[in-house]
PyMOL commands that place a pseudoatom at each C-alpha (Angstrom):
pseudoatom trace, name=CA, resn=UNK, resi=1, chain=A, elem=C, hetatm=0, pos=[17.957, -14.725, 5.726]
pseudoatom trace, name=CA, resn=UNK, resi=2, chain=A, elem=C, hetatm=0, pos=[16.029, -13.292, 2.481]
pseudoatom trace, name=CA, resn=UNK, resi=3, chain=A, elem=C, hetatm=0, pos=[18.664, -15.349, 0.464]
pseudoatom trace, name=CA, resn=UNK, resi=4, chain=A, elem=C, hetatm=0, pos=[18.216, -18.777, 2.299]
pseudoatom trace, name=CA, resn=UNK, resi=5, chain=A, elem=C, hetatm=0, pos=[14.205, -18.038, 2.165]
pseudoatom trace, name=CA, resn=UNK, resi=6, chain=A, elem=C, hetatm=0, pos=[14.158, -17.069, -1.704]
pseudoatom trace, name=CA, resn=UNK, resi=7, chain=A, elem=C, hetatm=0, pos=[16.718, -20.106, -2.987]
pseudoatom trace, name=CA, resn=UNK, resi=8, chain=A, elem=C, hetatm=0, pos=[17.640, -22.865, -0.423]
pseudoatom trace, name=CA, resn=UNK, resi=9, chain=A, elem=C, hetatm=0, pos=[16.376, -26.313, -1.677]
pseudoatom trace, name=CA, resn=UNK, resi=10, chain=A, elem=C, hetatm=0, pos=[14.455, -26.669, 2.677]
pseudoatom trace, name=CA, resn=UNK, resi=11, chain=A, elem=C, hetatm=0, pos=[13.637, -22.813, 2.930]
pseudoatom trace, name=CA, resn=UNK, resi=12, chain=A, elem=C, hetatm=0, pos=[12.378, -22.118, 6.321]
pseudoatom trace, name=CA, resn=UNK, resi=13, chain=A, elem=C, hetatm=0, pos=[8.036, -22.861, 6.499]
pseudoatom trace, name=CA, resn=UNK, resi=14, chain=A, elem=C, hetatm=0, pos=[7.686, -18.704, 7.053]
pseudoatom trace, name=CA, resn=UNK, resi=15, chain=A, elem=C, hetatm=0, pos=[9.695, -15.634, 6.899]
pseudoatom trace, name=CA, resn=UNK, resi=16, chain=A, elem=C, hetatm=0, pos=[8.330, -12.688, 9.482]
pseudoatom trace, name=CA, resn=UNK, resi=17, chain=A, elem=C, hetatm=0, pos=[8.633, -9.596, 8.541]
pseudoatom trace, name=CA, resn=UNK, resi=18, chain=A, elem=C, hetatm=0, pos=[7.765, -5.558, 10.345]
pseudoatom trace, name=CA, resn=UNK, resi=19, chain=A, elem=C, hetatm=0, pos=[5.638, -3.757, 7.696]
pseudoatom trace, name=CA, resn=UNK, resi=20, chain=A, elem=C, hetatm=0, pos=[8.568, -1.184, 7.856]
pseudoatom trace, name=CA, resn=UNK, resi=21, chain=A, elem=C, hetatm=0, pos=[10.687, -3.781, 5.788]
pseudoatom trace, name=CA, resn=UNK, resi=22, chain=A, elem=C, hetatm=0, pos=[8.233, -2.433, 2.975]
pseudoatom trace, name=CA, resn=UNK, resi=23, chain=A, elem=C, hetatm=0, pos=[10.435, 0.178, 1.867]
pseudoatom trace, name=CA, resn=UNK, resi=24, chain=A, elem=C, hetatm=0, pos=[13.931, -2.060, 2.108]
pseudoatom trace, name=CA, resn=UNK, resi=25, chain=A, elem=C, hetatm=0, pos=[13.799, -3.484, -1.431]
pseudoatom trace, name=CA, resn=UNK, resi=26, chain=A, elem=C, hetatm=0, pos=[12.847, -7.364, -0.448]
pseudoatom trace, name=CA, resn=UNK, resi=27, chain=A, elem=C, hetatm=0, pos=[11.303, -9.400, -3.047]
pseudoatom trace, name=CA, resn=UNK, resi=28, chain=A, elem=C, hetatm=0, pos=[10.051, -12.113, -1.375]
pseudoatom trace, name=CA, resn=UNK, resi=29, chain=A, elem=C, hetatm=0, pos=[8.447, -14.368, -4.312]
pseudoatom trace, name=CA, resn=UNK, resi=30, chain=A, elem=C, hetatm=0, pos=[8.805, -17.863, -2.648]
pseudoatom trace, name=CA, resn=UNK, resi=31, chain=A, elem=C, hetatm=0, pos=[5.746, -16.974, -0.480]
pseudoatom trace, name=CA, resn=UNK, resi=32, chain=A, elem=C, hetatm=0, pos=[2.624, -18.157, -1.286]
pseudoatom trace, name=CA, resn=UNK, resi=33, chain=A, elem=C, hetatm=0, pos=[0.530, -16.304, 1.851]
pseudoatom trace, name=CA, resn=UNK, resi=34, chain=A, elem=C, hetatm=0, pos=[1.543, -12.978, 3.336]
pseudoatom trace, name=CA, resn=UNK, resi=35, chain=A, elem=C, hetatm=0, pos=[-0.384, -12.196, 7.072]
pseudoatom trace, name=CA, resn=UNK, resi=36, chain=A, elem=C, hetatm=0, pos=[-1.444, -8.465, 8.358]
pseudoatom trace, name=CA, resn=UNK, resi=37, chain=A, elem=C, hetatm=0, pos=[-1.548, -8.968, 11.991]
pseudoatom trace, name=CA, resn=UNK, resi=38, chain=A, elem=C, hetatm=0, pos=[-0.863, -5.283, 12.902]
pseudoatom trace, name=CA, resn=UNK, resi=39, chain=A, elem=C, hetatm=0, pos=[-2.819, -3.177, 10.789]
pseudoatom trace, name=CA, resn=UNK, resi=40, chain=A, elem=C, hetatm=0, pos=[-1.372, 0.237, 10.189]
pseudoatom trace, name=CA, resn=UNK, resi=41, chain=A, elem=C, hetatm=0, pos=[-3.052, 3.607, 9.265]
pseudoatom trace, name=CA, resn=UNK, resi=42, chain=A, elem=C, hetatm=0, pos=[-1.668, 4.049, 5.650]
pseudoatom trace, name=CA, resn=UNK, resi=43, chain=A, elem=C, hetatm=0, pos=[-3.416, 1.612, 3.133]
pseudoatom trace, name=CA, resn=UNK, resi=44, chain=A, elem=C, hetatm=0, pos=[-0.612, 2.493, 0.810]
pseudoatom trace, name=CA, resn=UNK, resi=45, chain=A, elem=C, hetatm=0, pos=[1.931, 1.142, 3.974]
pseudoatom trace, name=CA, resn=UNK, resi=46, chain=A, elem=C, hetatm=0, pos=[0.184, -2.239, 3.645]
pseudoatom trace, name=CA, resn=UNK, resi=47, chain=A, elem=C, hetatm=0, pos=[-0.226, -2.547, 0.075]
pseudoatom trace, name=CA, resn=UNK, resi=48, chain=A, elem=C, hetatm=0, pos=[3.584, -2.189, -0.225]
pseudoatom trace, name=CA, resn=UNK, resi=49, chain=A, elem=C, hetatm=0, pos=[4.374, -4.886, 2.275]
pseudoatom trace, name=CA, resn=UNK, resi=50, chain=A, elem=C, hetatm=0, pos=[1.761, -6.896, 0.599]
pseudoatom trace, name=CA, resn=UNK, resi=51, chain=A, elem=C, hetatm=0, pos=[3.734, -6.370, -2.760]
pseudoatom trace, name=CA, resn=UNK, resi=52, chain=A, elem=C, hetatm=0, pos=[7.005, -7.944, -1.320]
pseudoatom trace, name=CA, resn=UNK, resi=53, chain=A, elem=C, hetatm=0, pos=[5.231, -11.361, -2.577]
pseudoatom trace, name=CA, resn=UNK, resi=54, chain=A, elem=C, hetatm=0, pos=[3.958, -9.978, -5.974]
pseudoatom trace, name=CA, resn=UNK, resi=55, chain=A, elem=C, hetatm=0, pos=[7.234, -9.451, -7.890]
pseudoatom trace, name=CA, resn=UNK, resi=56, chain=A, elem=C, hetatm=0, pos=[8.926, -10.286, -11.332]
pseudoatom trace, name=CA, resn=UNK, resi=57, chain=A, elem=C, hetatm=0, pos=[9.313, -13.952, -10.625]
pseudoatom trace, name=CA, resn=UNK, resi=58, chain=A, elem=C, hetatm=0, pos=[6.370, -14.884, -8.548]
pseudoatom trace, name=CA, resn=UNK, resi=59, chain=A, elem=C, hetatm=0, pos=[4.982, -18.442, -9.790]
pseudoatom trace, name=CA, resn=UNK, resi=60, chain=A, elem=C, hetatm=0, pos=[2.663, -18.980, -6.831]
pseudoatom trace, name=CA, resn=UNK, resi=61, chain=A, elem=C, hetatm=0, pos=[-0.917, -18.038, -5.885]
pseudoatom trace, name=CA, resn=UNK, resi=62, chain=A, elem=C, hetatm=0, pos=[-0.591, -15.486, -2.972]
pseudoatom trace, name=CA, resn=UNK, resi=63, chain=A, elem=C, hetatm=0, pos=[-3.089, -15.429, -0.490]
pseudoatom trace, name=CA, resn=UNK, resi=64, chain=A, elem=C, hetatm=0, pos=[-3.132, -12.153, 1.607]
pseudoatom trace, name=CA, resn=UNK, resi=65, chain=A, elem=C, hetatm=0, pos=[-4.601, -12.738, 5.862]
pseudoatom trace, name=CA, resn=UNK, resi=66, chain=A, elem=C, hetatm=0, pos=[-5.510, -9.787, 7.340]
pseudoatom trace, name=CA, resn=UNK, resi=67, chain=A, elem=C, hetatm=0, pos=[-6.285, -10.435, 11.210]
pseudoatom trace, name=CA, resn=UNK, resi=68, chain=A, elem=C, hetatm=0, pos=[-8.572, -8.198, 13.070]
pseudoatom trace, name=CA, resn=UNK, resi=69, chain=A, elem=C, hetatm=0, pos=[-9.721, -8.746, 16.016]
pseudoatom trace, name=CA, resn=UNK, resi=70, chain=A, elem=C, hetatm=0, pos=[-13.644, -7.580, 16.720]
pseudoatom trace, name=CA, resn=UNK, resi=71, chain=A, elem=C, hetatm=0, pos=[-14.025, -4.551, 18.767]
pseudoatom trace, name=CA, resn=UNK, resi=72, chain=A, elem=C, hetatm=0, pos=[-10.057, -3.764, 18.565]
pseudoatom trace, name=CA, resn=UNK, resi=73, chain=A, elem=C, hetatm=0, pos=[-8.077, -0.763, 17.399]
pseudoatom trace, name=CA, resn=UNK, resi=74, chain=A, elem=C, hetatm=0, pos=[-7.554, -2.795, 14.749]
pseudoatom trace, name=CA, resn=UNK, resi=75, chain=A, elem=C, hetatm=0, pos=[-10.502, -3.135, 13.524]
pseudoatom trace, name=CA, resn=UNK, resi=76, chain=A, elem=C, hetatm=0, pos=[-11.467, 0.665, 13.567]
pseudoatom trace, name=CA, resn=UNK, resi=77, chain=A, elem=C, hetatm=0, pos=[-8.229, 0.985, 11.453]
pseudoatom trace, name=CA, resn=UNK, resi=78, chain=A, elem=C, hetatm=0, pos=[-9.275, -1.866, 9.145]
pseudoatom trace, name=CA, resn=UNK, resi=79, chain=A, elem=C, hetatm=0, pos=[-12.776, 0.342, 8.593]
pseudoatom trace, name=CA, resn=UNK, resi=80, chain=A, elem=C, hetatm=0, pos=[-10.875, 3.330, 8.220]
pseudoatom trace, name=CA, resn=UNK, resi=81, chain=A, elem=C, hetatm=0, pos=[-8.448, 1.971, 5.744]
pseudoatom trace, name=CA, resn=UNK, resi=82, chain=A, elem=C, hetatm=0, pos=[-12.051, 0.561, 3.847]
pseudoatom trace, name=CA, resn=UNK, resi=83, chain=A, elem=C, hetatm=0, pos=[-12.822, 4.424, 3.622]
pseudoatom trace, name=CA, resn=UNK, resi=84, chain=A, elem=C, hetatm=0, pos=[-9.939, 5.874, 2.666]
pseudoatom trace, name=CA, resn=UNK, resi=85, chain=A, elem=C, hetatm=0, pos=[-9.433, 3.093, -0.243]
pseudoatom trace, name=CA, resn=UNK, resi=86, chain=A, elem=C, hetatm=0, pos=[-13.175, 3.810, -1.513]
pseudoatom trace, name=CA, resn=UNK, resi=87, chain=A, elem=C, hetatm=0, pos=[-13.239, 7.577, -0.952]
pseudoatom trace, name=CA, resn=UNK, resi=88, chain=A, elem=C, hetatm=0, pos=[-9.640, 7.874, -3.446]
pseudoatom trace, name=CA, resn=UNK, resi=89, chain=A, elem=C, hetatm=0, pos=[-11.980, 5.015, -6.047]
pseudoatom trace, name=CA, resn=UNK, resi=90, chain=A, elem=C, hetatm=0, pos=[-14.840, 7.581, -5.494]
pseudoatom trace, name=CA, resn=UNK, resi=91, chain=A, elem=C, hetatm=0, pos=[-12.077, 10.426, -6.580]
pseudoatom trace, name=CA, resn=UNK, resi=92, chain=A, elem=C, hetatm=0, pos=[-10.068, 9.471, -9.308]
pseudoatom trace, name=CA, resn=UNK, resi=93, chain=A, elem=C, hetatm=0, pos=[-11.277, 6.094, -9.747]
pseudoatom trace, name=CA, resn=UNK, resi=94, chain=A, elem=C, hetatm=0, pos=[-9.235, 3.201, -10.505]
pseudoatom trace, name=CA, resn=UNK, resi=95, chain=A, elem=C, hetatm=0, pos=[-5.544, 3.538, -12.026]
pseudoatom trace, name=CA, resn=UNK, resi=96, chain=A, elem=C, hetatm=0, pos=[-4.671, 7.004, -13.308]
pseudoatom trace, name=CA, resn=UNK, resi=97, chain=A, elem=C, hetatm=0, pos=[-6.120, 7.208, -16.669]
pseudoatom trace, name=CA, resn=UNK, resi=98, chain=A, elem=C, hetatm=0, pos=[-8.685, 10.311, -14.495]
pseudoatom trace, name=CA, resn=UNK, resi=99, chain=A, elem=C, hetatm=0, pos=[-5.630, 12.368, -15.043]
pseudoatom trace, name=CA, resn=UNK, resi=100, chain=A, elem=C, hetatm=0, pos=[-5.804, 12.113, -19.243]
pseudoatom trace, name=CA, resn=UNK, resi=101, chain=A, elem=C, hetatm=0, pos=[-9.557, 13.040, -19.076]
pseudoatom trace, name=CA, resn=UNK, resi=102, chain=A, elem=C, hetatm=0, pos=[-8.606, 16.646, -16.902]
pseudoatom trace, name=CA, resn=UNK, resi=103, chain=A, elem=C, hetatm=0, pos=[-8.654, 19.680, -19.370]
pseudoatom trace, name=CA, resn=UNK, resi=104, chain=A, elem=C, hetatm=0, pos=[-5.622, 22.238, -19.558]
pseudoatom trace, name=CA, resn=UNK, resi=105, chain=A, elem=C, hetatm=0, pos=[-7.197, 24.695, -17.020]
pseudoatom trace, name=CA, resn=UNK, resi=106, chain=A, elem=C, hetatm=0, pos=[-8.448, 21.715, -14.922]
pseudoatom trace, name=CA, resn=UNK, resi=107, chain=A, elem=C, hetatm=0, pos=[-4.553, 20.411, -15.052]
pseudoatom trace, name=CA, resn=UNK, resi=108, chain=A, elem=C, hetatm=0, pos=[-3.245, 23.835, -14.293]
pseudoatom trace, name=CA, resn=UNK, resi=109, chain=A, elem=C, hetatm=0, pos=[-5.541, 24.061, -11.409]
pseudoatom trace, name=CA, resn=UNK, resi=110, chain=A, elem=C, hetatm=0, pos=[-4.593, 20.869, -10.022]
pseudoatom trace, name=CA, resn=UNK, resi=111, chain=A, elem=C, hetatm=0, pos=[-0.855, 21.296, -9.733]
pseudoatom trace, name=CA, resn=UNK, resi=112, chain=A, elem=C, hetatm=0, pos=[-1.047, 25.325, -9.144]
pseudoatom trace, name=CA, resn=UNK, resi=113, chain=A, elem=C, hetatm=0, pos=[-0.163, 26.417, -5.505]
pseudoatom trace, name=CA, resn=UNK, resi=114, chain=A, elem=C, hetatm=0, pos=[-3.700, 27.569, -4.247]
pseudoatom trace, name=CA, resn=UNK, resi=115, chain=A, elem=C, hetatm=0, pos=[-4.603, 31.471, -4.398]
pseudoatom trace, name=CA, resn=UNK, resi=116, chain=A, elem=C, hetatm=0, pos=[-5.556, 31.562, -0.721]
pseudoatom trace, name=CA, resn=UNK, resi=117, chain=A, elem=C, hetatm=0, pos=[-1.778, 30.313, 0.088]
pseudoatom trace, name=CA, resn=UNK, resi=118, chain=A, elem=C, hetatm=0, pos=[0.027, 33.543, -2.216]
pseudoatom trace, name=CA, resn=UNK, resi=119, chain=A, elem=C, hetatm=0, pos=[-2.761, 35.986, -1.047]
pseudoatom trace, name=CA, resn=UNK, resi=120, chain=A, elem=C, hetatm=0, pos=[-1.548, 35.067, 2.956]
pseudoatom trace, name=CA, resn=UNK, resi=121, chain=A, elem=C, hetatm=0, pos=[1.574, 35.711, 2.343]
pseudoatom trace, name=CA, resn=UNK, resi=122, chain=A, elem=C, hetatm=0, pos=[2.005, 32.615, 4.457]
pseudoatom trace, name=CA, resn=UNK, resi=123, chain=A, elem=C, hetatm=0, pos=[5.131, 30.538, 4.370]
pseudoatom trace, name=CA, resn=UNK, resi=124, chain=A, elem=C, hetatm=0, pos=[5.261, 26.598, 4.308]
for i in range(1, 124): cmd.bond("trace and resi %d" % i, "trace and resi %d" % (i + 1))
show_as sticks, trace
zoom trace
């Protein structure tokens, strides 16, 4: 089905696809509009599926739909994906480059298991 979509001369007018096809590999650059129409928890879930259009090959403008219907579960996941998208921007900002600026200790601190978690004892 990917094949026929990605090179046949009369490709069918849309390909459907579960946001769990994310992690499957698909490159899907003969789309020119991808559609969210169940919005899931994990921004970085979306993003993914939303990257099956923008690949090495792409030649079109994508468009990306998201549909949300007012007063839905939907749309408290839309705001809470808003949130968690600004409060990481608000953290480390855009791209990784916040990780060059870190000092040594700040590095060390950042990838060392935390002192409360070898003072427990705890297991995890």
């Amino acid at each position: 089905m990917v094949r026929r979509f990605q090179e046949d001369e009369d490709p069918p007018l849309f390909f459907v696809l579960s946001l769990k096809a994310g992690g499957a590999g698909l490159n899907l650059t003969r789309a020119s509009h991808v559609f969210h129409v169940d919005r899931w928890w994990n921004p970085a879930v979306e993003d993914q599926a939303t990257d099956r259009a923008f690949r090495i090959g792409q030649t079109r403008h994508v468009q990306v739909h998201k549909f949300v219907c007012r007063g839905t579960l939907e749309e408290r996941i839309d705001g809470m994906i808003d949130e968690k998208k600004e409060l990481a921007r608000s953290i480390i900002g855009a791209g990784e480059s916040w990780i060059t600026e870190l000092s040594n200790e700040e590095l060390a601190d950042l990838v060392a298991l935390g002192r409360d978690a070898v003072e427990s004892g705890e297991g995890g």
